[in-house]
DRENZANU-553194 format. One record per residue: residue in three letters; residue number from 1; x, y, z of N, C-alpha, C in turn. Coordinates in Angstrom, 1 decimal. Layout:
SITE   resn   resi       nu       nv       nw      cau      cav      caw       cu       cv       cw
SITE    ala    NUM        X        Y        Z        X        Y        Z        X        Y        Z
...
***
This chain:
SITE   resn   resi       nu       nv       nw      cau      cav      caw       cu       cv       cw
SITE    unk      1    -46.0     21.3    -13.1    -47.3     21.6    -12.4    -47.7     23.0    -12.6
SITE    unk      2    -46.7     24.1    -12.6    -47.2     25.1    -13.2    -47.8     25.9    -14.2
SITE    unk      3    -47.6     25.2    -15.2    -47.9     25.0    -16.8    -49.3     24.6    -16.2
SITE    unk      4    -49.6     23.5    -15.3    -51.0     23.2    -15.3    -51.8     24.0    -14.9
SITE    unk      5    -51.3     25.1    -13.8    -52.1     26.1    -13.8    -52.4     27.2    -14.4
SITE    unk      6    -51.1     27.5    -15.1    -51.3     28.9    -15.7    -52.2     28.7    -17.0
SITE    unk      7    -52.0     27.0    -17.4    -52.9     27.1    -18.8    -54.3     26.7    -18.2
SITE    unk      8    -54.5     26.8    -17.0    -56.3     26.6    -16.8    -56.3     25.7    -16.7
SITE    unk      9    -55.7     24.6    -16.7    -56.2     22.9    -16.8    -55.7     23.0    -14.9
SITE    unk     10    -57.0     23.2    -14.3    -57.2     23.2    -13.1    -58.0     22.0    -12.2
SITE    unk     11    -57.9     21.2    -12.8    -58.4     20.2    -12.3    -58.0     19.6    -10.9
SITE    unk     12    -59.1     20.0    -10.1    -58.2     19.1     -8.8    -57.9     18.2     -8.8
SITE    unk     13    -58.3     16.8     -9.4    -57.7     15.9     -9.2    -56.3     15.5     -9.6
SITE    unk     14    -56.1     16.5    -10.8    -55.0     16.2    -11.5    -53.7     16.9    -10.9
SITE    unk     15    -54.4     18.1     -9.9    -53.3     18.6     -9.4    -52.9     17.7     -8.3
SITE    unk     16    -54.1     17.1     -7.3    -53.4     16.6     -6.1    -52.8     15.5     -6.8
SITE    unk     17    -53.1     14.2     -7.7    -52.3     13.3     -7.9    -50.6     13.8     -8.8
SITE    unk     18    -50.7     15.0     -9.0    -49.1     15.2     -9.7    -48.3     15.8     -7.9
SITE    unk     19    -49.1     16.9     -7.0    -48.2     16.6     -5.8    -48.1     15.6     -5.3
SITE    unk     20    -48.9     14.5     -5.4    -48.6     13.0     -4.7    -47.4     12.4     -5.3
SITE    unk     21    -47.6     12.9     -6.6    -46.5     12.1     -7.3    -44.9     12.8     -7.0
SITE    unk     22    -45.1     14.1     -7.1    -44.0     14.5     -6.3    -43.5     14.5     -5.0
SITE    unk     23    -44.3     14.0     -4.3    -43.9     14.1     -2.9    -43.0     12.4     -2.9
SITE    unk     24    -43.7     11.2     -3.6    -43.2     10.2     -3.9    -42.3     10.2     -4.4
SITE    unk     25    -41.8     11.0     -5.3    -40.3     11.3     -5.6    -39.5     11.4     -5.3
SITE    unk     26    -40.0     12.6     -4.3    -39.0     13.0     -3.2    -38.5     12.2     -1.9
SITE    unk     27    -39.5     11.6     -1.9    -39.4     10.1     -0.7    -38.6      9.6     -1.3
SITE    unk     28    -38.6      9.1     -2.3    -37.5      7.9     -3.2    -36.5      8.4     -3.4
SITE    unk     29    -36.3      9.7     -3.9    -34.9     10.7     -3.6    -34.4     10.5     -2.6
SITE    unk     30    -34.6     10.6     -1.5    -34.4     10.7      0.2    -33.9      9.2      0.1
SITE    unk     31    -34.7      8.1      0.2    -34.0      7.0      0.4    -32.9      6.7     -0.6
SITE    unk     32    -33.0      7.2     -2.1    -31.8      6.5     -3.0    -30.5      7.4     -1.9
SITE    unk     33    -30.6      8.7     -1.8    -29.5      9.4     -1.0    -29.4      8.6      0.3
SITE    unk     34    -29.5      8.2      1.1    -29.9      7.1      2.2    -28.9      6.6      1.5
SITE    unk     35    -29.0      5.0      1.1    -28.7      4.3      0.5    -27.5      4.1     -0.4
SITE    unk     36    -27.1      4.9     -1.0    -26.0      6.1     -1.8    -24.9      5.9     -0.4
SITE    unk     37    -25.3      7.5      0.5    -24.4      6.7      1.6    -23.9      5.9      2.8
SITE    unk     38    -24.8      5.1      2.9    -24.6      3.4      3.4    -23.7      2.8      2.1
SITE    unk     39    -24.0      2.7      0.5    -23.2      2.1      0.2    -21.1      2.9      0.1
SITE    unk     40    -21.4      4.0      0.4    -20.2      4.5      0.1    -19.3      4.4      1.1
SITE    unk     41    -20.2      4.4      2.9    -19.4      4.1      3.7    -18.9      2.7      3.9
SITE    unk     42    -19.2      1.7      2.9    -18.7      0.4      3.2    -17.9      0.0      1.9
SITE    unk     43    -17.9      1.2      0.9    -17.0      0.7     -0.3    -15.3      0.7      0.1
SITE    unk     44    -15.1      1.3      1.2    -13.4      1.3      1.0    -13.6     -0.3      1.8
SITE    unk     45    -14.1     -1.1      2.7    -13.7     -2.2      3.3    -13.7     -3.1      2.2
SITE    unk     46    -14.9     -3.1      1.2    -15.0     -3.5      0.1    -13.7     -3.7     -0.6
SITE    unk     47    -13.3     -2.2     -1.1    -12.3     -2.6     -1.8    -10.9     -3.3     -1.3
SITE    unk     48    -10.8     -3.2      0.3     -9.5     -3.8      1.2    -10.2     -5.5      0.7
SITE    unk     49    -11.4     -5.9      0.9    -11.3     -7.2      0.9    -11.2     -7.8     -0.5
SITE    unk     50    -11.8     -6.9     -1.8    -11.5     -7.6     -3.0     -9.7     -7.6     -3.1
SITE    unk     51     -9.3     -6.8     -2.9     -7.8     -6.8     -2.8     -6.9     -7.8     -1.9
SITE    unk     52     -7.3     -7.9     -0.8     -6.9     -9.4     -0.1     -7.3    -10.6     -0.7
SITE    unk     53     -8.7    -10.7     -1.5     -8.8    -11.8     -2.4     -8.1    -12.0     -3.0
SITE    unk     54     -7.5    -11.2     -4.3     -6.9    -11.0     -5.0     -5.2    -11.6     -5.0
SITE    unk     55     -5.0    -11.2     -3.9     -3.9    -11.6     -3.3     -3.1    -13.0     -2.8
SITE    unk     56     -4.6    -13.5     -2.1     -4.6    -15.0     -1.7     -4.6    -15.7     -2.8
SITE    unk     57     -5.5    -15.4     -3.6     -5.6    -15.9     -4.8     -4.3    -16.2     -5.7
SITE    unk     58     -3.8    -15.3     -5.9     -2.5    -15.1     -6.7     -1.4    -15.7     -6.0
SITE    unk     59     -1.5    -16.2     -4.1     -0.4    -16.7     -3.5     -0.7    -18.5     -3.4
SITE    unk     60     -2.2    -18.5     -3.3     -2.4    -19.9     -3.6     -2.2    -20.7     -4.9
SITE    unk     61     -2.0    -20.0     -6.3     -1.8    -20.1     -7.5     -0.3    -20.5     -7.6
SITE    unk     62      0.7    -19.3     -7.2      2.1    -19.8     -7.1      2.1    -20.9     -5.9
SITE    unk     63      1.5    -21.1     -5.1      2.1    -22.7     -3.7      1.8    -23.5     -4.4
SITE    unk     64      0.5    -23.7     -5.4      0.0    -24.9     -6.0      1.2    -25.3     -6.7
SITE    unk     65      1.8    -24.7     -7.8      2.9    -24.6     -8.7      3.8    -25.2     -7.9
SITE    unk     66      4.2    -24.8     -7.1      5.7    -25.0     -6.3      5.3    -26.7     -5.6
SITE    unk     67      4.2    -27.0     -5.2      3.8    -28.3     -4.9      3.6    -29.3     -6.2
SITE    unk     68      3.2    -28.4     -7.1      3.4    -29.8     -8.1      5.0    -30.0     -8.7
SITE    unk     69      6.0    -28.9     -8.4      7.3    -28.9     -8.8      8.1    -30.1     -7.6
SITE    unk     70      7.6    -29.9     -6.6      7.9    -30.4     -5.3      7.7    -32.1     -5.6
SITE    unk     71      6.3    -32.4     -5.6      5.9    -33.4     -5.9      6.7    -34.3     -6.8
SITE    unk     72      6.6    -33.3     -8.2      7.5    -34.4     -9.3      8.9    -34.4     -8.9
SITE    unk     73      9.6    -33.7     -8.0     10.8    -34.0     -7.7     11.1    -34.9     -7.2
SITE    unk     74      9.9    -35.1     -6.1     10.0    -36.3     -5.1     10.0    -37.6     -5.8
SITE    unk     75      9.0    -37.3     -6.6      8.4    -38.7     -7.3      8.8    -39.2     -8.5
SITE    unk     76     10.0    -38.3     -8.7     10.9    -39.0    -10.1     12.1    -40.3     -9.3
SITE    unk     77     12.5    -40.4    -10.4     13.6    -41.6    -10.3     14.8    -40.5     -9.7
SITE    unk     78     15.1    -39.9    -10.4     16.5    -39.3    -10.0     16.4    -38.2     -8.6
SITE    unk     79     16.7    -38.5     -7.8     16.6    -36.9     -6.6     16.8    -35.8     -6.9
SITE    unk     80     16.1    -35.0     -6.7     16.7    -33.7     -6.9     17.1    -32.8     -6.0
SITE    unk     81     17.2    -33.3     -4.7     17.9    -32.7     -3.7     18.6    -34.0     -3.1
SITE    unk     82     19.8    -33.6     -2.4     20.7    -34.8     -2.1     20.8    -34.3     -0.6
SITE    unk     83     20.4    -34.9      0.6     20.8    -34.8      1.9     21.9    -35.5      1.7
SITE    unk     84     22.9    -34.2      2.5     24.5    -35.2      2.5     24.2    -35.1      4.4
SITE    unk     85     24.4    -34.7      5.2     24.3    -34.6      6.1     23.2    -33.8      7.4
SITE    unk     86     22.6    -34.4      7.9     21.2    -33.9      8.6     21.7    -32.8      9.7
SITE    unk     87     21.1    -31.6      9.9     21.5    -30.5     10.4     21.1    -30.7     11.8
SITE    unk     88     22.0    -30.1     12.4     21.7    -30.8     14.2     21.6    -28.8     15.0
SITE    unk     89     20.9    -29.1     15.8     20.3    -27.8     17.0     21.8    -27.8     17.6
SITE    unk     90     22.5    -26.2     17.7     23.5    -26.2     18.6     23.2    -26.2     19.5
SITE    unk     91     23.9    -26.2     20.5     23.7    -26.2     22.0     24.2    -24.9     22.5
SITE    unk     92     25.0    -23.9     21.9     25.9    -22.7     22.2     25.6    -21.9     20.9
SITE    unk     93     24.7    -21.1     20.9     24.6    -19.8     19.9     26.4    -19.2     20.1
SITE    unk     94     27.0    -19.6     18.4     28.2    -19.3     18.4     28.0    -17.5     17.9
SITE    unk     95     27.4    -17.3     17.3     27.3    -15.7     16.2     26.8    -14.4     17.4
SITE    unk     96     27.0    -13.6     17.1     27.2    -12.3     18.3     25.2    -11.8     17.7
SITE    unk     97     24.9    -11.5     18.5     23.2    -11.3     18.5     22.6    -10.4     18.1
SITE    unk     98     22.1     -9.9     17.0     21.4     -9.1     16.5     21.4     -7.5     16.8
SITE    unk     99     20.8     -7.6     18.1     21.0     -6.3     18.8     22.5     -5.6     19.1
SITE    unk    100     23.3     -6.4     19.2     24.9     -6.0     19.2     25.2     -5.4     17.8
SITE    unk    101     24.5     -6.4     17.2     25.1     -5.9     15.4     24.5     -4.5     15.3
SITE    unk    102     23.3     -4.3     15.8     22.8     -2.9     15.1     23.2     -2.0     15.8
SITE    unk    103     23.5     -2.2     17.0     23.9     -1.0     17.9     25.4     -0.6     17.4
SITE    unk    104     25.8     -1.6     17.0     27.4     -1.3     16.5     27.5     -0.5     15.3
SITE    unk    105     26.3     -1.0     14.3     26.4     -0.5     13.2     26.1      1.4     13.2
SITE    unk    106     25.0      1.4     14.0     24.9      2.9     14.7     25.4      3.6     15.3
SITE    unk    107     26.4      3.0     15.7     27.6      3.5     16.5     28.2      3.9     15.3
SITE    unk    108     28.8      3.2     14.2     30.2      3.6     13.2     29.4      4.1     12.2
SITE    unk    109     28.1      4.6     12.3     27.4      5.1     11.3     27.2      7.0     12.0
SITE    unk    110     27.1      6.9     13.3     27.4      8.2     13.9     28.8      8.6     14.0
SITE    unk    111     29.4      8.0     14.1     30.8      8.7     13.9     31.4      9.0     12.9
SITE    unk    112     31.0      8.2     11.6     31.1      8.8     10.2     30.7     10.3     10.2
SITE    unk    113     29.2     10.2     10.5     28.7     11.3     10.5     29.1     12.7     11.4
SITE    unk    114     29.8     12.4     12.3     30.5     13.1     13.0     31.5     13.9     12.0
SITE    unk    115     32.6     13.0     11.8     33.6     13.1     11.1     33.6     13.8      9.9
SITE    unk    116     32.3     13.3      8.9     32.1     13.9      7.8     31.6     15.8      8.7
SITE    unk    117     30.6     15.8      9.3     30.2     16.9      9.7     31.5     17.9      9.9
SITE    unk    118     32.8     17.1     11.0     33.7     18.5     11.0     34.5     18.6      9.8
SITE    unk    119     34.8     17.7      9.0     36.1     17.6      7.6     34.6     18.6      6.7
SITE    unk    120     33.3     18.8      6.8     32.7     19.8      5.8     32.6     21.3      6.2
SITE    unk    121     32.8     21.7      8.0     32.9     22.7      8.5     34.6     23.5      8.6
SITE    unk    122     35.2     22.4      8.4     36.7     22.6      8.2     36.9     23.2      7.6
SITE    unk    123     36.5     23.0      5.9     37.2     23.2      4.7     36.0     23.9      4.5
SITE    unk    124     35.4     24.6      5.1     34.3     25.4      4.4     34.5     26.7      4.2
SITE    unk    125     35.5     27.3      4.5     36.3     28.6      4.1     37.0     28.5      3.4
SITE    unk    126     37.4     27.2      3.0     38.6     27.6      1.7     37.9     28.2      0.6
SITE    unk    127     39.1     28.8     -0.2     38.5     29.0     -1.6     39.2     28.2     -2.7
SITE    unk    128     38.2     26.7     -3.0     39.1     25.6     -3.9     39.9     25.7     -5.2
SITE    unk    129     39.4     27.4     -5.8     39.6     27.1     -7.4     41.6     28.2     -6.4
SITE    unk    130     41.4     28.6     -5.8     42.6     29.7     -5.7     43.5     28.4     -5.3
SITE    unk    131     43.2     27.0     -4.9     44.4     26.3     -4.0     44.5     25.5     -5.1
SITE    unk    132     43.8     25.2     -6.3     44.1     24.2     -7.2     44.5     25.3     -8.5
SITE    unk    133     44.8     26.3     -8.3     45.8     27.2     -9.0     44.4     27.5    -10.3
SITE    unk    134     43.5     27.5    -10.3     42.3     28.0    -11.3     41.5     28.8    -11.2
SITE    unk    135     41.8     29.9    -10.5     42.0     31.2    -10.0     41.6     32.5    -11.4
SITE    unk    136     41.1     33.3    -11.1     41.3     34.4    -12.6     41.9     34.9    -12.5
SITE    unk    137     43.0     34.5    -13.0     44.7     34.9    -13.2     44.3     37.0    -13.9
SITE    unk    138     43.5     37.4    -14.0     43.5     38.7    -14.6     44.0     40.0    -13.8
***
């Protein structure tokens, strides 16, 4: 636009329709930026749900597989799994419970650590090469 004035082609008309046209620009600038970040704030959900697609996808591909392995198993001549005997509900949880196991395991997992802690503060003044005789004999 300034080329249009300094070379004299002063035409008003030509000037107001080139700032119309710039101002339209800038409107359409303003919305593509708009628009820009509306799409950027919805691209990470975007990409969580192409990824969960992806996923089902790939988990419904191996179930199908395993049902048609399933199927022909069933539906051959020869069995391929043999029930010998049908599994019955105890009445008396025989096995010690979960939470016993872990607290136990934490238990003899802290006292290792105990133990290791004083046997490394123990011997932490020796000097190993003078006790295993590899010393600089000079």
């Amino acid at each position: 636009m300034e080329s249009w004035l300094k070379n004299g082609l002063n035409r008003k008309d030509s000037i107001t329709l080139l700032r119309a046209n710039i101002t339209g620009y800038e409107s359409q600038l303003e919305q593509l930026y708009i628009r820009l970040d509306t799409f950027n704030k919805g691209m990470a959900q975007v990409d969580y749900l192409v990824e969960s697609q992806l996923q089902a996808s790939e988990q419904l591909a191996e179930d199908k597989e395993h049902y048609k392995m399933s199927k022909a198993a069933y539906n051959s001549e020869f069995p391929a799994i043999f029930l010998l005997e049908e599994g019955q509900v105890p009445v008396i949880k025989e096995r010690p419970k979960r939470a016993f196991l872990v607290l136990a395991a934490t238990a003899v997992a802290f006292i290792f650590s105990v133990i290791g802690v004083l046997v490394f503060d123990t011997y932490r003044d020796v000097d190993w090469r003078e006790v295993m005789g590899l010393g600089n004999s000079a």
